[in-house]
N, CA, C and O of each residue as an XYZ file, in Angstrom:
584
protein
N       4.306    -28.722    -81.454
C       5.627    -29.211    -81.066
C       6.448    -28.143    -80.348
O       7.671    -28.100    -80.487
N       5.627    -27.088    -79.407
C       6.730    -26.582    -78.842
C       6.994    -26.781    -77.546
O       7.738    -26.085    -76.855
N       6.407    -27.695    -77.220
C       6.443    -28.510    -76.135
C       6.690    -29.647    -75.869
O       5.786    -30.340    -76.335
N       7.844    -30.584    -75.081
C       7.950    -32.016    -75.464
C       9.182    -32.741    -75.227
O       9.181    -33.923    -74.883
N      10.933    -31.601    -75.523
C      11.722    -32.515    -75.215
C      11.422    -32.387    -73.272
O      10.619    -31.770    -72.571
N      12.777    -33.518    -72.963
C      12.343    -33.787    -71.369
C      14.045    -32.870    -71.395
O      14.788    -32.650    -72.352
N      14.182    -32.532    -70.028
C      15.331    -31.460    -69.019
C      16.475    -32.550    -69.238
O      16.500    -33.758    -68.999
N      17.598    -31.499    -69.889
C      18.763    -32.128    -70.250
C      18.966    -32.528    -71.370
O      20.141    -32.802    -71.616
N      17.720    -32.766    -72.721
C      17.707    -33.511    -73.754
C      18.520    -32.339    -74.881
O      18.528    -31.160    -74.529
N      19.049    -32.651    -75.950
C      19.113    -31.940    -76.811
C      18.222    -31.012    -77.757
O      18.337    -29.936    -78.345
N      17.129    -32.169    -77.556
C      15.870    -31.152    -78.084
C      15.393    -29.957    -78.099
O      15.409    -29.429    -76.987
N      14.834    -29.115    -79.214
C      14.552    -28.186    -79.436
C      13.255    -27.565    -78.207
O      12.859    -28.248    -77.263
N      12.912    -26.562    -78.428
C      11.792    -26.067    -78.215
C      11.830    -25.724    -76.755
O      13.006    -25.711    -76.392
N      10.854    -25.389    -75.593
C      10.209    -25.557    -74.629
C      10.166    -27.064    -73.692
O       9.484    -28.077    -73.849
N      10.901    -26.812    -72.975
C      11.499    -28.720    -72.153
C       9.908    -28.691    -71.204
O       9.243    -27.718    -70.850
N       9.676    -30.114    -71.003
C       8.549    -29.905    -70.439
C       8.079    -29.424    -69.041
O       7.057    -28.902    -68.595
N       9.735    -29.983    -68.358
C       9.898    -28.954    -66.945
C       9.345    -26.984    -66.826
O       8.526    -26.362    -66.149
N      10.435    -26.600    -67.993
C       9.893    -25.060    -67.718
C       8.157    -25.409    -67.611
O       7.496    -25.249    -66.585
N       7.667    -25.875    -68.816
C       6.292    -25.790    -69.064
C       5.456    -26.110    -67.800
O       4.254    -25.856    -67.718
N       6.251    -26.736    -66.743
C       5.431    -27.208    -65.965
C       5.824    -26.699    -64.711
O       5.101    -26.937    -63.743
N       6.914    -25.996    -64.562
C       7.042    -25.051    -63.931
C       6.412    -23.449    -64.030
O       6.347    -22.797    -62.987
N       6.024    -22.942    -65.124
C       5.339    -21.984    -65.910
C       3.828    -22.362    -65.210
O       3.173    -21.756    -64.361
N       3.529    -23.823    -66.055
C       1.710    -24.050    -65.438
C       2.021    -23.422    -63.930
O       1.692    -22.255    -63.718
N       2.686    -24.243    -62.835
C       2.851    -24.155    -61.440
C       3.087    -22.701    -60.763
O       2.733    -22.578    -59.590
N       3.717    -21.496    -61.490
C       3.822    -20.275    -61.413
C       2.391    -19.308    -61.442
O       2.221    -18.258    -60.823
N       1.313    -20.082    -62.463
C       0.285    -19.055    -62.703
C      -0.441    -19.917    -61.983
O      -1.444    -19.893    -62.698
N      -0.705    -20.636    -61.150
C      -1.949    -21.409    -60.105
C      -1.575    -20.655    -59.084
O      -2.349    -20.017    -58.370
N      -0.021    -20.713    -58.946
C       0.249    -20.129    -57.384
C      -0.078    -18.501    -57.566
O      -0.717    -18.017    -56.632
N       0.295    -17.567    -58.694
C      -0.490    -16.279    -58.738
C      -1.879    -16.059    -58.961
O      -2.367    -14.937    -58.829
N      -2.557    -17.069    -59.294
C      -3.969    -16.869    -59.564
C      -4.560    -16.972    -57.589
O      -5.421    -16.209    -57.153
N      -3.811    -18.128    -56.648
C      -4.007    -18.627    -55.768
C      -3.762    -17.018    -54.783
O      -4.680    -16.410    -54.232
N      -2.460    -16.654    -54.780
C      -2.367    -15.768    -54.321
C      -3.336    -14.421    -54.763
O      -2.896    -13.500    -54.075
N      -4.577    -13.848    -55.696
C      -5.148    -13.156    -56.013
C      -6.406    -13.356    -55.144
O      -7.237    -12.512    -54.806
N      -6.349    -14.687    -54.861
C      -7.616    -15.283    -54.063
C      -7.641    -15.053    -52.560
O      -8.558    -14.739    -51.801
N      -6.190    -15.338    -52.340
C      -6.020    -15.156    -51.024
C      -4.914    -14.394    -50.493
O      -3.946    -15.101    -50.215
N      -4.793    -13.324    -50.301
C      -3.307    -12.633    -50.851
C      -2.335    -13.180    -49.247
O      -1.151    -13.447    -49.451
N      -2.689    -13.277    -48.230
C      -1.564    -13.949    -47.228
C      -1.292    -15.151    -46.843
O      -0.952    -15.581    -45.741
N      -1.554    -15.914    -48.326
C      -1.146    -17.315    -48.227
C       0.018    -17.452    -49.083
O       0.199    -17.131    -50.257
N       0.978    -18.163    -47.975
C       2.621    -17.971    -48.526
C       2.559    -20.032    -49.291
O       2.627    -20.972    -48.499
N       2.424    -20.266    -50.878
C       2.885    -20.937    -51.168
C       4.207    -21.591    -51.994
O       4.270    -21.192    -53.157
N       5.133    -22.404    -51.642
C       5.958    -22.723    -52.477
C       5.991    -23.696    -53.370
O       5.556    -24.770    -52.954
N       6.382    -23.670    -54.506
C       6.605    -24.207    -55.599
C       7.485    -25.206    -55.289
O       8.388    -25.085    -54.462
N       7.126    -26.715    -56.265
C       7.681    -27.744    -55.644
C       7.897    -28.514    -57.050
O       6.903    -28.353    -57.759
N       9.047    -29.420    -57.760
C       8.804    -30.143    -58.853
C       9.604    -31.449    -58.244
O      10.431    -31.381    -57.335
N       9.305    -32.328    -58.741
C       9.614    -33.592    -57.974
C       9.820    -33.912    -56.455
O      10.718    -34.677    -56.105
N       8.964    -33.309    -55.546
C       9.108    -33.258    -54.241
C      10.063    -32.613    -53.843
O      10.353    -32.696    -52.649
N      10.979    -31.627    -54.882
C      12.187    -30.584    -54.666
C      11.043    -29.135    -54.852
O      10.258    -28.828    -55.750
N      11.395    -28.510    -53.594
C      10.822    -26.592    -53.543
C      11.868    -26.115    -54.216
O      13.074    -26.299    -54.051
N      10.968    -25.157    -55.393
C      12.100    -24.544    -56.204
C      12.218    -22.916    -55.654
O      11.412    -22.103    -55.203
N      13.583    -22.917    -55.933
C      14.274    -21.658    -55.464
C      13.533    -20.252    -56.275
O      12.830    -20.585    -57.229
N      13.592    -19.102    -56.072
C      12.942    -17.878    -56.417
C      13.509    -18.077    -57.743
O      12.840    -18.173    -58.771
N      15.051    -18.147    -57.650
C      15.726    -17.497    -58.662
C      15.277    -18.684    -59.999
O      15.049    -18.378    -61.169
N      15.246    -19.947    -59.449
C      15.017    -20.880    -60.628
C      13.783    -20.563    -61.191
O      13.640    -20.880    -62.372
N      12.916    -20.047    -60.659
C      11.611    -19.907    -61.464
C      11.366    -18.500    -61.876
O      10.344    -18.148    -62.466
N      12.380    -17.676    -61.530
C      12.452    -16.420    -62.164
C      13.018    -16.574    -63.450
O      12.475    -15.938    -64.354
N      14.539    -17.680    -63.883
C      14.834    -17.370    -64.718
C      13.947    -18.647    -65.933
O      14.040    -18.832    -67.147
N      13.286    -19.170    -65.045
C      12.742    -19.895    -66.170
C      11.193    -19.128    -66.734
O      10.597    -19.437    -67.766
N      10.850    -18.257    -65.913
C      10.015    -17.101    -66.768
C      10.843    -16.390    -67.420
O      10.800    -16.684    -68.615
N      11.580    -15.588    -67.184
C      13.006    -15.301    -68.158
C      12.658    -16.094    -69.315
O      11.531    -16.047    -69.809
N      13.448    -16.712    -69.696
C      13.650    -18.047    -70.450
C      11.855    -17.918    -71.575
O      11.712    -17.438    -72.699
N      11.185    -18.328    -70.987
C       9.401    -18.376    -71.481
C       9.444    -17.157    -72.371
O       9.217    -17.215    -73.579
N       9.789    -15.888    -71.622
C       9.788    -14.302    -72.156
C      10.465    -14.173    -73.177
O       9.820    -13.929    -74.196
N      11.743    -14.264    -73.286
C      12.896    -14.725    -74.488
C      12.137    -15.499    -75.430
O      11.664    -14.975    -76.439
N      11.990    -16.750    -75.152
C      11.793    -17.558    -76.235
C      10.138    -17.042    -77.453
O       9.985    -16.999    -78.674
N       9.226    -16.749    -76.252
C       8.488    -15.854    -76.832
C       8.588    -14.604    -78.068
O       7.953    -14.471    -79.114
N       9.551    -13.868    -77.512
C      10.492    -12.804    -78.387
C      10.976    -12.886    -79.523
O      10.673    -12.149    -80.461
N      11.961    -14.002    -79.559
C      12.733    -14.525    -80.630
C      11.181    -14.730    -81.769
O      10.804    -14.229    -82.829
N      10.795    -15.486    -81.052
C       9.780    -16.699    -82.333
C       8.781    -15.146    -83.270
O       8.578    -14.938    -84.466
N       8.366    -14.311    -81.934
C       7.912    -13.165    -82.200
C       8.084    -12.272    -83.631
O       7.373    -11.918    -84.572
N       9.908    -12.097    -83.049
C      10.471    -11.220    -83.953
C      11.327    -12.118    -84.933
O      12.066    -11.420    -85.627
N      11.422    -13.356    -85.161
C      11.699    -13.979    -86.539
C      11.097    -14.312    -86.826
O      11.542    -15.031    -87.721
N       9.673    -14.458    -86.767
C       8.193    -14.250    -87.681
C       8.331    -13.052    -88.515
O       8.382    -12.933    -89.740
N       8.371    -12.336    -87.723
C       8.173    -10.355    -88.614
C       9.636    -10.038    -89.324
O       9.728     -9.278    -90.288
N      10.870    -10.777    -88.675
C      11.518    -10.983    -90.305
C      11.510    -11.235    -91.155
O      11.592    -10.515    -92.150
N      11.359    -12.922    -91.059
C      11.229    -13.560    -92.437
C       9.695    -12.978    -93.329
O       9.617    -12.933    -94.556
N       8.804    -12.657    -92.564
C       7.891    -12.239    -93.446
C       8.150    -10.801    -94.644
O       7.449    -10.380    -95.564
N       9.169    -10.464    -94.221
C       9.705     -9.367    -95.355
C       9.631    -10.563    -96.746
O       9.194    -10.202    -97.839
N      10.036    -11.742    -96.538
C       9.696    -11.854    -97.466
C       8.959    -12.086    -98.473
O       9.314    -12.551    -99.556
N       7.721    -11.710    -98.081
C       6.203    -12.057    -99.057
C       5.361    -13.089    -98.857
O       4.157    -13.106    -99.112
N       6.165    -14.141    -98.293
C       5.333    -15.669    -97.972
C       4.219    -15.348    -97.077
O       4.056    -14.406    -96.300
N       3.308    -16.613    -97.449
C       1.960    -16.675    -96.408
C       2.639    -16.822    -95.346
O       3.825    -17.097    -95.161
N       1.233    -16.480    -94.217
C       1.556    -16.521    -93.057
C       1.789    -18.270    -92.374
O       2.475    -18.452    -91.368
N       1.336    -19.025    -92.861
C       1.215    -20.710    -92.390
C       2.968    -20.794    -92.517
O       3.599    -21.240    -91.558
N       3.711    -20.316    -93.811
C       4.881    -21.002    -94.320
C       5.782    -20.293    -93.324
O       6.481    -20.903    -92.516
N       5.731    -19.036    -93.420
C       6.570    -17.626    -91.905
C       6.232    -18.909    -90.524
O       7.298    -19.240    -90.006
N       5.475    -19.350    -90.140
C       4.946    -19.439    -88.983
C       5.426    -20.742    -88.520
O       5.830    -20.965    -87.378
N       5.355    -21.598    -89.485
C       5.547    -22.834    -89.261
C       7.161    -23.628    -89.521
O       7.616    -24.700    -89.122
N       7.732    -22.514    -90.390
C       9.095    -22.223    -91.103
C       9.547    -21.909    -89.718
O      10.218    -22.692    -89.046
N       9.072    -20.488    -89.231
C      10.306    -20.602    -87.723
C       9.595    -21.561    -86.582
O      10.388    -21.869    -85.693
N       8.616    -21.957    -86.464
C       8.418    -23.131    -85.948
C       9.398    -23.936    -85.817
O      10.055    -23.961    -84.776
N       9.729    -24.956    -87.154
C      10.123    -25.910    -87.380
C      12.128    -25.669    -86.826
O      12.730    -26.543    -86.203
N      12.676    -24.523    -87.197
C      13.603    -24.114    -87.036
C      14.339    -24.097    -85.569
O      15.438    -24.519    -85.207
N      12.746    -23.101    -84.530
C      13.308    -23.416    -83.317
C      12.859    -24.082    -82.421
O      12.887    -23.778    -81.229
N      12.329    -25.209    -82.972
C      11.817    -25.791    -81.924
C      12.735    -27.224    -82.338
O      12.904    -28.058    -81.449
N      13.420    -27.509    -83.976
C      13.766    -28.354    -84.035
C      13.011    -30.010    -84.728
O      13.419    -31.166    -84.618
N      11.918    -29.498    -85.356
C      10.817    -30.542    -85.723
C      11.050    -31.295    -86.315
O      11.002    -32.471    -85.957
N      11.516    -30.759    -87.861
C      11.765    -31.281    -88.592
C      10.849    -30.082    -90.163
O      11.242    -28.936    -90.384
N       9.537    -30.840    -91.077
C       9.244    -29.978    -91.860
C       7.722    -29.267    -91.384
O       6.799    -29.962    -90.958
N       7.645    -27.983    -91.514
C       6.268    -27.170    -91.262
C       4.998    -27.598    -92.288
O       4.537    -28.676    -92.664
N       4.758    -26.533    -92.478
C       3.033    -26.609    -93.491
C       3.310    -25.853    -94.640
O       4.407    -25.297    -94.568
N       2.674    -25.640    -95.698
C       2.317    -24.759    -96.872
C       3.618    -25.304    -97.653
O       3.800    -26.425    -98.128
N       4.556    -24.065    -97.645
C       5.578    -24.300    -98.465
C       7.027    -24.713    -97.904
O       8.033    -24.693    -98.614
N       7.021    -25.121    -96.441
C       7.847    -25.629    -96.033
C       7.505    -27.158    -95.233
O       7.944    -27.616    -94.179
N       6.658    -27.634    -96.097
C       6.039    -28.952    -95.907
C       7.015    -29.363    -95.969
O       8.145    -28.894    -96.100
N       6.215    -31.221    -95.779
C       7.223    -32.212    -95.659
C       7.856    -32.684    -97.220
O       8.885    -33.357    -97.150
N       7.372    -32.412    -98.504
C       7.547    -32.312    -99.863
C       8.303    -31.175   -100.167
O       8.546    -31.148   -101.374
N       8.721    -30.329    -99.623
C       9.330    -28.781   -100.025
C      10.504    -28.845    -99.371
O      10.992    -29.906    -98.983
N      11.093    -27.569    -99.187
C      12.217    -27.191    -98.289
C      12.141    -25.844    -98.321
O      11.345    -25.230    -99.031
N      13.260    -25.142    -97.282
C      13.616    -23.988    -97.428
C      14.618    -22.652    -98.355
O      15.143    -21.563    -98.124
N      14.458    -23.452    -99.290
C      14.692    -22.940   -100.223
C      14.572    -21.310   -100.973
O      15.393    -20.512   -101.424
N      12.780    -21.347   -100.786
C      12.331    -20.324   -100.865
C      12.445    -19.054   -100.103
O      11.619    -18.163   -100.297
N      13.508    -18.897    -99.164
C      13.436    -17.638    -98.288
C      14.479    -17.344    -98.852
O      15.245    -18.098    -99.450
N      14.608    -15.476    -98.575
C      15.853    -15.270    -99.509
C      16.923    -15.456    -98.173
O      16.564    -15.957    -97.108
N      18.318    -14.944    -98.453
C      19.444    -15.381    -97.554
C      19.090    -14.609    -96.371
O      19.357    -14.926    -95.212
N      18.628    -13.842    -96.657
C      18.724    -12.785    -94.841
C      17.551    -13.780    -93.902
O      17.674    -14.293    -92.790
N      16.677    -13.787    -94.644
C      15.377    -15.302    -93.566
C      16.146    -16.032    -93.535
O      16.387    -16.381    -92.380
N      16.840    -16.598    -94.408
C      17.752    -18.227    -94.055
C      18.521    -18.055    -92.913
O      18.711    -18.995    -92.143
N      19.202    -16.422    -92.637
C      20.315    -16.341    -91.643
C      19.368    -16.101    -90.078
O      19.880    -16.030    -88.961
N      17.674    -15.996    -90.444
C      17.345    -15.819    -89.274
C      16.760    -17.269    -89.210
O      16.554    -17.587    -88.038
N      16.452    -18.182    -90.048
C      16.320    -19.298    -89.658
C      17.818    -20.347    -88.941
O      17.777    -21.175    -88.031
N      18.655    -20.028    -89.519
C      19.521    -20.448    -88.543
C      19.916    -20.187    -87.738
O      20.661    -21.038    -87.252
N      19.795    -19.146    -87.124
C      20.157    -18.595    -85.861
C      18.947    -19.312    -84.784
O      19.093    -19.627    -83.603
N      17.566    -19.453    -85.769
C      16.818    -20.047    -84.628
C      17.052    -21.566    -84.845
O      16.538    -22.302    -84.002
N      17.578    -21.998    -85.602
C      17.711    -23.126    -85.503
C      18.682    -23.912    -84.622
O      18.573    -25.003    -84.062
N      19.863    -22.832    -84.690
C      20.790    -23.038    -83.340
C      20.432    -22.721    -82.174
O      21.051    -23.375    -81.334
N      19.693    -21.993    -81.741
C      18.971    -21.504    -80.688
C      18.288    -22.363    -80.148
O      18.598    -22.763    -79.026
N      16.954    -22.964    -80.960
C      16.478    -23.987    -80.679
C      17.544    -25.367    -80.011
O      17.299    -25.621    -78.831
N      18.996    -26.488    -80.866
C      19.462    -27.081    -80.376
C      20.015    -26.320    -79.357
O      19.434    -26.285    -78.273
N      21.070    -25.690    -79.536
C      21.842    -25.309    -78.395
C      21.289    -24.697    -77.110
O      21.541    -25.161    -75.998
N      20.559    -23.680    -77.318
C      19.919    -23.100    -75.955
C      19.580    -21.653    -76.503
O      20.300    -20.963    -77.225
N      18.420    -21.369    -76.038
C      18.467    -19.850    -76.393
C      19.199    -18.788    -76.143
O      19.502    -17.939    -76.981
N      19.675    -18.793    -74.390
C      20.867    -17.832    -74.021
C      21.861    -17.671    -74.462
O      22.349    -16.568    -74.708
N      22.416    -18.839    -74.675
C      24.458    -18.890    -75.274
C      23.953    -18.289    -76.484
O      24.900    -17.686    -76.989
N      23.080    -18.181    -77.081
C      22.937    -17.601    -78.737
C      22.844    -16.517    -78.839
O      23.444    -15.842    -79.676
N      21.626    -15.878    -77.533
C      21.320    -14.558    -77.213
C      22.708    -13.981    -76.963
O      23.110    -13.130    -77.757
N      23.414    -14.316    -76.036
C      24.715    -14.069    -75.313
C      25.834    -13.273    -76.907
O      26.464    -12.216    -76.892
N      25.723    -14.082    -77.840
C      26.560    -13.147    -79.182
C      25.909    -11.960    -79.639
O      26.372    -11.419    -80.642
N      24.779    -11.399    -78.995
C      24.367    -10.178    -79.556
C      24.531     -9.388    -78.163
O      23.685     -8.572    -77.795
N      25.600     -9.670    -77.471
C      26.121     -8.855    -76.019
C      27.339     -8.453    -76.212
O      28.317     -9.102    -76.584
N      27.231     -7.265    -75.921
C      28.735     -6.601    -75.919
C      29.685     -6.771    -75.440
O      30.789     -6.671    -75.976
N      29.401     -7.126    -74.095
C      30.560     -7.917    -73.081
C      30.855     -9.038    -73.225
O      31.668     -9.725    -72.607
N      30.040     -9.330    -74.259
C      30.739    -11.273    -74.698
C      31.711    -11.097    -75.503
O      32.361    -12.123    -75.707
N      32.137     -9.960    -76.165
C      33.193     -9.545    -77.248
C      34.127     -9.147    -76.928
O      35.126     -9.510    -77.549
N      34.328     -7.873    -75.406
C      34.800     -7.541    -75.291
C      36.090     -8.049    -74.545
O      36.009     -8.884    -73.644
N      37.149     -7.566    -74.914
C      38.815     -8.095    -74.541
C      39.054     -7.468    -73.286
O      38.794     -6.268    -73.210
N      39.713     -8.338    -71.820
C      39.806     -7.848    -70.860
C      41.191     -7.823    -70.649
O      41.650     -7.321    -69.623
């Protein structure tokens, strides 16, 4: 499930546009390895996408990567198997609903102590809201008074 809502939806996770803008990024670099002076552009609904849009939606891929990364290796401070860590921030930022092991669909999150809970909600807002505006509160210049 980290793939699936559609562009614009509220849904969690990976929209299927980036994803398919992402696939469309590594054909055209694999393409260009093959043939290095063939100039192709990237196209999604018969619209050529701009540099910058598919820069920041690798951006975006890189980030989201990160997060899931490094609130895995948080919450695992706390002792849990790896299925319940994994599927726990799964479920969080992508928005699913319940994971596997001990954050099945019979369980809850219960079991993490408060500091995992505060990184499960952060991905859990991350996941609805957007990853940037979330990223954006751990920026200095978002605080600062002008």
């Amino acid at each position: 499930m980290f793939i699936g809502a559609c562009a614009g939806s509220t849904g969690g996770g990976i929209k299927v546009s980036r994803f398919i803008i992402l696939i469309k990024t590594i054909k055209k670099e694999l393409n260009t390895l093959l043939h290095p002076r063939s100039i192709r552009k990237l196209k999604l609904d018969g619209h050529t996408l701009e540099h910058e849009v598919v820069r920041s939606t690798n951006v975006f891929l890189i980030a989201y990567v990160l997060v899931f990364a490094f609130s895995i290796l948080l919450i695992s401070f706390d002792g849990l198997d790896m299925v319940t860590n994994f599927t726990g921030v799964t479920a969080a930022l992508n928005n699913i609903g319940p994971g596997l092991e001990l954050v099945g669909p019979t369980q809850n999150f219960s079991i993490f102590s408060n500091g995992a809970k505060l990184v499960l909600t952060f991905d859990m807002l991350a996941g609805r809201l957007e990853l940037f505006p979330m990223l954006l509160l751990f920026v200095r210049e978002t605080w600062k008074r002008y």
